[in-house]
C-alpha positions as CSV (number, residue, x, y, z in Angstrom):
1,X,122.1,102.5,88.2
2,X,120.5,101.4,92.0
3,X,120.6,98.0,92.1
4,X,119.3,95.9,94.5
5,X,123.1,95.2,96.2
6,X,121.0,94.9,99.8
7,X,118.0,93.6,101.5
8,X,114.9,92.9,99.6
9,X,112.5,95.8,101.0
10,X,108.8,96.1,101.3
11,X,106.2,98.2,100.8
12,X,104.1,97.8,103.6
13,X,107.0,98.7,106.6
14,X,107.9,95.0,107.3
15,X,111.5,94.5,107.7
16,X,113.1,93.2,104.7
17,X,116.6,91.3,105.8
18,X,116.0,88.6,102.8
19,X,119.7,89.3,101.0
20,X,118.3,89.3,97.0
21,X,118.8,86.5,95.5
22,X,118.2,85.1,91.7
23,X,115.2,85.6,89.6
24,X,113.5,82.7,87.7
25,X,111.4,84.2,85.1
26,X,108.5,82.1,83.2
27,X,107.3,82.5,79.4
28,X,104.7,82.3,77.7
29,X,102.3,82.0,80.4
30,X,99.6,84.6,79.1
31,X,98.1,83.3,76.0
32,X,97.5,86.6,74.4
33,X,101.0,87.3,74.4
34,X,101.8,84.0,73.1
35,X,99.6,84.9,70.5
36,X,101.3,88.4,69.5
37,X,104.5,86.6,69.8
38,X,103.1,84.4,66.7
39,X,104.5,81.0,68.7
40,X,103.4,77.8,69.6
41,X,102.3,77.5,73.6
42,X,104.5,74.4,75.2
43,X,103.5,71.7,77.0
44,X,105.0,72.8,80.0
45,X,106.4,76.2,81.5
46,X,109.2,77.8,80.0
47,X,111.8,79.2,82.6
48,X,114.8,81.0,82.3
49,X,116.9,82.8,84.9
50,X,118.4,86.3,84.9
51,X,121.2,87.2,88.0
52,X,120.9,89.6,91.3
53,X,122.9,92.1,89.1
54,X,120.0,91.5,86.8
55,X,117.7,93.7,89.6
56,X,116.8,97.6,90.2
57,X,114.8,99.6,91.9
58,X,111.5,100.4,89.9
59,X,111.0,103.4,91.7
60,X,114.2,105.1,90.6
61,X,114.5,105.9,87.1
62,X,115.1,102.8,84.4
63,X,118.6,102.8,82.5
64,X,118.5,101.0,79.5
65,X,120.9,100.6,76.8
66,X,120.3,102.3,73.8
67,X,123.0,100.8,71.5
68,X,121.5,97.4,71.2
69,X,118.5,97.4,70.0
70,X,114.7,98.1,70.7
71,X,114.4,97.3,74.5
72,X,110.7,96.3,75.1
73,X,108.8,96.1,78.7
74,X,106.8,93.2,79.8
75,X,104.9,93.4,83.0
76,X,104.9,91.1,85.2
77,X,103.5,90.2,89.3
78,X,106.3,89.4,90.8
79,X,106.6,86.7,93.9
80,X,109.1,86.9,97.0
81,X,109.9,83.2,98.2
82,X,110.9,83.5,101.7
83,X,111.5,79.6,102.7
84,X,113.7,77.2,100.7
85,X,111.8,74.9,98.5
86,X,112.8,71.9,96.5
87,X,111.2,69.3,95.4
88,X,108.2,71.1,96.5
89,X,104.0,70.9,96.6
90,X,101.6,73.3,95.8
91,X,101.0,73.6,99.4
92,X,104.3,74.3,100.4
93,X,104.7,77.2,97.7
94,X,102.1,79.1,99.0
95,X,103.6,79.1,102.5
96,X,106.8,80.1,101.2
97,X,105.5,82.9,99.5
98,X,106.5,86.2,101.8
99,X,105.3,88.9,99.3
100,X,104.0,90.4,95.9
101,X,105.3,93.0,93.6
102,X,105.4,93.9,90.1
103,X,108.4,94.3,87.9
104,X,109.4,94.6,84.7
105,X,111.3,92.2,82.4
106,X,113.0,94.4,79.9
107,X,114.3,92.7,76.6
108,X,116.5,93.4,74.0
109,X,114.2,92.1,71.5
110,X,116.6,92.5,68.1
111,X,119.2,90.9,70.1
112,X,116.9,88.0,71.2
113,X,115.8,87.4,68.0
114,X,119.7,87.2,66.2
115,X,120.7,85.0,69.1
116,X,117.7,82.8,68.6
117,X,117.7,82.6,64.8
118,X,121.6,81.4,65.0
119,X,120.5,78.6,67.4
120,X,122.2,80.7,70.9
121,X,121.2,81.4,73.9
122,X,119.7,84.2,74.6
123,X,121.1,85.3,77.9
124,X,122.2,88.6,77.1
125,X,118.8,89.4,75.3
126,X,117.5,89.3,78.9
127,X,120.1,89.1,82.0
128,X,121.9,92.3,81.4
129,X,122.3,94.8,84.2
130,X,119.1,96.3,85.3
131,X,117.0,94.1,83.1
132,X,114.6,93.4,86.1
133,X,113.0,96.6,87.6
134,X,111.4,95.3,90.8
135,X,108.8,97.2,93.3
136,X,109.0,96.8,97.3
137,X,107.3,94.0,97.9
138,X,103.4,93.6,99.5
139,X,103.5,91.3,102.8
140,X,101.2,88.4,101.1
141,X,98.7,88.4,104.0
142,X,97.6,90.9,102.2
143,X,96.7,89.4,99.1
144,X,93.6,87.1,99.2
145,X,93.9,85.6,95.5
146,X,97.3,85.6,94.2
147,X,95.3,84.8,91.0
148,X,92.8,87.7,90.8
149,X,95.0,90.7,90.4
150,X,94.6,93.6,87.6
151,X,98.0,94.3,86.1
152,X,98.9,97.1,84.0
153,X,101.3,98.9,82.4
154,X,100.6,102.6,81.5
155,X,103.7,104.3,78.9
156,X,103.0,108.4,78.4
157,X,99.6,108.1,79.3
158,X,99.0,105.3,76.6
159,X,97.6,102.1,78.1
160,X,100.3,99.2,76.7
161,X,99.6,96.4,79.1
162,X,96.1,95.1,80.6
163,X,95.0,91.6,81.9
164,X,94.2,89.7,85.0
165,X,96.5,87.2,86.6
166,X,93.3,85.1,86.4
167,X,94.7,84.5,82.6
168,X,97.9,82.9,83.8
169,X,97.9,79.5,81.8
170,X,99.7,77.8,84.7
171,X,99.0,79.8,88.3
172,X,101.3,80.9,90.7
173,X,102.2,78.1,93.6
174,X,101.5,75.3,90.3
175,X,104.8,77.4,89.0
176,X,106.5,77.6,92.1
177,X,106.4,73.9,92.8
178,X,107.2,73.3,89.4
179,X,110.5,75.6,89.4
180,X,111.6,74.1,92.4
181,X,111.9,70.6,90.8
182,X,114.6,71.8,88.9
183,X,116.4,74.8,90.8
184,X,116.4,74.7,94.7
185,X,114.6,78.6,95.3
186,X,116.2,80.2,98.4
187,X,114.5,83.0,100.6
188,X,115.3,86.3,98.9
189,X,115.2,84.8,95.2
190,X,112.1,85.9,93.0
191,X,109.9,84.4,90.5
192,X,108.7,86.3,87.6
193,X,104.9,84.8,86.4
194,X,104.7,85.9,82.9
195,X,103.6,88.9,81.0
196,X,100.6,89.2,79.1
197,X,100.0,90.8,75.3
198,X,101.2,94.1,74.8
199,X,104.9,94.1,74.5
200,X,106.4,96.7,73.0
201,X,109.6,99.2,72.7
202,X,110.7,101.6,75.2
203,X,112.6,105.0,74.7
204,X,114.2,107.1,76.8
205,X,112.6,110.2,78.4
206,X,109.4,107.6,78.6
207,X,106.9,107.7,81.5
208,X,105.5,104.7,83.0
209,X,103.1,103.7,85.6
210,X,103.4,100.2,86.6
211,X,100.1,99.1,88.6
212,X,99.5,95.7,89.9
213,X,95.4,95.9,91.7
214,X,95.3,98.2,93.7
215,X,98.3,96.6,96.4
216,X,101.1,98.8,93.9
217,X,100.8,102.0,91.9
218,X,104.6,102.5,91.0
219,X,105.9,106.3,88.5
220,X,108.9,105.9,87.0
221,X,110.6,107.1,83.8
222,X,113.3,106.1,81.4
223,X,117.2,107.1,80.6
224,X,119.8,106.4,79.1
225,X,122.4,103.9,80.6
């Protein structure tokens, strides 16, 4: 499995010496997937975190495990924080912001839903090793509206995941600022914004193109681990 053990890298030639750090991921921000889910939308953002180890390379192929259940995708933009924040405003976010990408938060969604029914947390449902396939990241002078940006997630030619991140229920730097009111963010860490409906199972030997506007167009397939 390629993990990201180095440097954050980009896609766009800058040069990435941000060590990786964490990656705070937010739920339920799309509300079609909150509907599919068949849940109650919160009154504020739901965060969890999943570790450095949790991180790969979305362009090399995805390992995922295959003797713990379905193992679904979500799509996600991901966001590169590049200044610490804490405490922080909405302005401030948005200057700490040092690039965009799009990753995938892969669950073990039978797992998740045993852990959750006994009342546990449901860290190993999402944390595991390579349960965060990340793209290089786009220098974010080049994105002019971190909230209008097509994102979609194509599986054998079958189109799974489609939305805007127009439809986030709470937008980017809102989160950002948000997050860092509880967890300091460092340069390299990354915040995952939320998947929209369309979840489903992945199997190995699976084809996937993982699209974020047209800033990222990543191929990549699934094995074994």
């Amino acid at each position: 499995m390629h993990y990201f053990d180095h440097c954050i890298h980009f896609a766009d030639g800058l040069s990435g010496q941000i060590p990786a750090g964490k990656v705070v991921c937010v739920g339920l921000n799309y509300r079609d997937h909150i509907s599919e889910m068949n849940i109650q939308p919160g009154a504020e953002p739901v965060l969890f975190m999943k570790p450095s180890t949790a991180l790969a390379f979305l362009e090399q192929p995805i390992a995922i495990p295959t003797t713990l259940g379905a193992c679904h995708h979500e799509i996600e933009m991901a966001v590169l924080i590049g200044e610490q924040l804490c405490q922080c405003n909405e302005q401030e976010a948005d200057a700490a912001i040092a690039g965009v990408g799009v990753a995938l938060d892969l669950t073990l969604r039978e797992l998740q839903l045993q852990l959750k029914q006994k009342g546990l947390p449901w860290d190993k449902a999402k944390a595991f090793d390579g349960a965060c396939p990340t793209s290089a990241f786009v220098d974010r002078a080049r994105v002019a509206d971190l909230q209008d940006l097509p994102i979609r997630l194509t599986v054998n030619g079958d189109l799974r995941q489609q939305s805007s991140t127009a439809m986030m229920l709470t937008p980017v730097t809102q989160l950002i600022a948000y997050i860092s009111g509880f967890f300091t963010l460092m340069p390299g860490d990354i915040v995952l914004t939320g998947t929209p409906a369309g979840v489903g199972p992945l199997a190995p030997g699976d084809r996937l193109l993982v699209e974020l506007g047209d800033l990222l167009a990543v191929s990549t397939e699934v094995v074994a681990r």
